[in-house]
C-alpha positions in Angstrom: -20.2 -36.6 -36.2 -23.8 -36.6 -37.4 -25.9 -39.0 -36.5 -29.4 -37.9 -37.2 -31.1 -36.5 -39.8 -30.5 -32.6 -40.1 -33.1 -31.1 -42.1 -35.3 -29.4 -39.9 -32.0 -27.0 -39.0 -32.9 -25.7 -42.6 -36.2 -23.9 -41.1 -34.5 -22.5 -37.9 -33.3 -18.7 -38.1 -29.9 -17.1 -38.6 -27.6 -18.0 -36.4 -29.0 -20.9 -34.4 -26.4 -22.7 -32.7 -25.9 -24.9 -29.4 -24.0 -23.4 -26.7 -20.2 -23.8 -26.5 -19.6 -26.4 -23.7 -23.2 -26.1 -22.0 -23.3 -30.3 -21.6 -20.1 -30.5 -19.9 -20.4 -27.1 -18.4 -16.5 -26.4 -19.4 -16.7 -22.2 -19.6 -19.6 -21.5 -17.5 -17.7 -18.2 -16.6 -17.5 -17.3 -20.3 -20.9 -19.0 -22.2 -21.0 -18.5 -25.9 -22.2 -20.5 -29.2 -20.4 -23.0 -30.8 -19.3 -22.0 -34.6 -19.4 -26.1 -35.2 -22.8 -26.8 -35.9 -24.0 -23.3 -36.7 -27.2 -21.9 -39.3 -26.1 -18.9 -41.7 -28.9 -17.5 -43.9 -26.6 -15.9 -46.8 -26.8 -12.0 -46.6 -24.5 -9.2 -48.3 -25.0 -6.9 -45.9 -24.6 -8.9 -42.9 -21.4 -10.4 -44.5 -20.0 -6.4 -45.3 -20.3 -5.6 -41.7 -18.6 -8.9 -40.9 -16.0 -8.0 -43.0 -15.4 -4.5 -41.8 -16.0 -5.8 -38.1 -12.9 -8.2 -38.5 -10.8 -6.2 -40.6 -11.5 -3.2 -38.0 -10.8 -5.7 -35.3 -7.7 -7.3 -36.8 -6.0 -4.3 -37.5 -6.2 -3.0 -33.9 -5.4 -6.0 -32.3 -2.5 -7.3 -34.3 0.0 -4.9 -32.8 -1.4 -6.3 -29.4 -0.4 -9.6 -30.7 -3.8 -10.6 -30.2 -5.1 -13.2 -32.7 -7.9 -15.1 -32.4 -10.3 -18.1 -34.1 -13.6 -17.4 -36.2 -15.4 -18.5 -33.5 -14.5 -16.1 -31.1 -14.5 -13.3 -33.9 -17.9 -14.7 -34.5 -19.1 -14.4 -31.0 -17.4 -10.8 -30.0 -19.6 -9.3 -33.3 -23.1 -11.7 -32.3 -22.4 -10.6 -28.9 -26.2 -10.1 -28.4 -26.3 -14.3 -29.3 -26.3 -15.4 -25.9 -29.8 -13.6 -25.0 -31.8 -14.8 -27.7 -32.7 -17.9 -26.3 -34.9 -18.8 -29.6 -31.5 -19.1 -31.5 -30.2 -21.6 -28.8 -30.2 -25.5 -30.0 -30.3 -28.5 -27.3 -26.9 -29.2 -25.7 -27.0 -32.6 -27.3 -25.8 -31.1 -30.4 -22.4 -29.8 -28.8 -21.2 -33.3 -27.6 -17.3 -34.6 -28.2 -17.3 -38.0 -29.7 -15.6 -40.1 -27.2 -18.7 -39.4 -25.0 -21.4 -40.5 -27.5 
């Protein structure tokens, strides 16, 4: 739920998110963005090695019966994310609603 102007996420760099669970500290074994409020800057290439990186990834992993959400896709092929502090957005913008 939005409840403040977001336009100054428009100037922030590719992939500038808020860390998954950092205000209720649910997965502090495993930290990693949250795909929910997340800032894509459009790019072929990037989106081509996406693509390769998931087909790649699918394809070995099915027969493992492994299957898992874009956001872990997302955050296995960023895996760099979680040291590039600059990309990082206050924990207030990872907040479930019955806590607001």
């Amino acid at each position: 739920m939005v409840l403040k102007n977001l336009d100054h996420l428009f100037n922030s760099p590719h992939m500038t998110s808020a860390l998954d669970g950092e205000y209720f500290n649910i997965w502090p074994q495993d930290p990693h963005f949250n795909a929910g409020i997340l800032v894509i800057e459009p790019n072929e290439e990037e989106y081509k090695k996406l693509y390769e990186y998931i087909m790649n990834f699918s394809l070995e992993n099915w027969n493992k019966g492994i299957c898992i959400a874009d956001q872990e896709l997302l955050n296995l092929f960023y895996s760099d994310w979680l040291e590039k502090t600059e990309l990082h957005l206050n924990k207030y913008y990872d907040i479930f609603a019955p806590y607001i």
